[in-house]
C-alpha positions as CSV (number, residue, x, y, z in Angstrom):
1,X,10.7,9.7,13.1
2,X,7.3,11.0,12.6
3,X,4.8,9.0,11.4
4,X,3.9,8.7,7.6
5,X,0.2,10.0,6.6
6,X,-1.4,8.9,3.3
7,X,-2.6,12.0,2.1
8,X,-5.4,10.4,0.2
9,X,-9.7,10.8,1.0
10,X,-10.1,7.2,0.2
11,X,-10.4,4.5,2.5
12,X,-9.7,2.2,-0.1
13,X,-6.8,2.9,-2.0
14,X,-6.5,0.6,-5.4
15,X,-3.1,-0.5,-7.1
16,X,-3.2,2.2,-9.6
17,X,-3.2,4.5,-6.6
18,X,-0.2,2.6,-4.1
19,X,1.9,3.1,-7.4
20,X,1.2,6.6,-8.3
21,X,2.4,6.8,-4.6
22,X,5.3,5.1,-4.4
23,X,5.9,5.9,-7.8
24,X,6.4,2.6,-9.1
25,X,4.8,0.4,-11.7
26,X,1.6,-1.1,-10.8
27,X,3.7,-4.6,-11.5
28,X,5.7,-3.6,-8.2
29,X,2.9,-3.7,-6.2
30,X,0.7,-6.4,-7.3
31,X,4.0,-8.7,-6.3
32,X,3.8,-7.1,-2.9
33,X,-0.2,-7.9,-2.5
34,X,0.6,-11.5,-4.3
35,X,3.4,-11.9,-1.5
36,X,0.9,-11.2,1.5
37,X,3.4,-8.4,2.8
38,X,0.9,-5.6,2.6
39,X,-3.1,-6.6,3.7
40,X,-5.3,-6.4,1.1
41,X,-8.8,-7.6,-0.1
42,X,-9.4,-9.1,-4.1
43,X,-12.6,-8.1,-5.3
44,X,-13.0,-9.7,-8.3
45,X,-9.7,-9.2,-10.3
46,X,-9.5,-5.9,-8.7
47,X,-6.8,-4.9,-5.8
48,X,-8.0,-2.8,-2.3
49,X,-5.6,-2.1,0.7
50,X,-7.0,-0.2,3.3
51,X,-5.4,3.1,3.6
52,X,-4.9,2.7,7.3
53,X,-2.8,-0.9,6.6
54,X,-1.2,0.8,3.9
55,X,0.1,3.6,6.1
56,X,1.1,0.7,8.7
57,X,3.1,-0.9,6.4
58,X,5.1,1.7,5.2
59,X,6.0,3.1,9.0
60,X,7.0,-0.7,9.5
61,X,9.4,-0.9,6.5
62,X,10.7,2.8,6.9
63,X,11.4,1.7,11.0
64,X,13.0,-2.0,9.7
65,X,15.5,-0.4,7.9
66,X,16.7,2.4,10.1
């Protein structure tokens, strides 16, 4: 399988932009982050996954369910 690419310029991606994404509601993955399934950093109130974990993540979950 080849390898999914986040094709975003940010290095930071926020929750608003994981669920435009995924195309989910922002609910979604703010239970993800809560869970500790996909890294991320809390600034403030405010959610921040690196793009790079965020790409990791996904090519994890897309390879644990082949």
């Amino acid at each position: 399988m080849d390898w999914i690419e986040v094709p975003m310029d940010k290095e930071w991606l926020s929750v608003a932009d994981i669920a435009a994404y995924m195309e989910v509601s922002s609910y979604v993955v703010t239970g993800v982050l809560r869970s500790g399934h996909l890294p991320a950093v809390k600034f403030g109130r405010e959610w921040r996954v690196a793009r790079a974990d965020f790409e990791e993540w996904l090519n994890k979950r897309r390879n644990s369910d082949a």
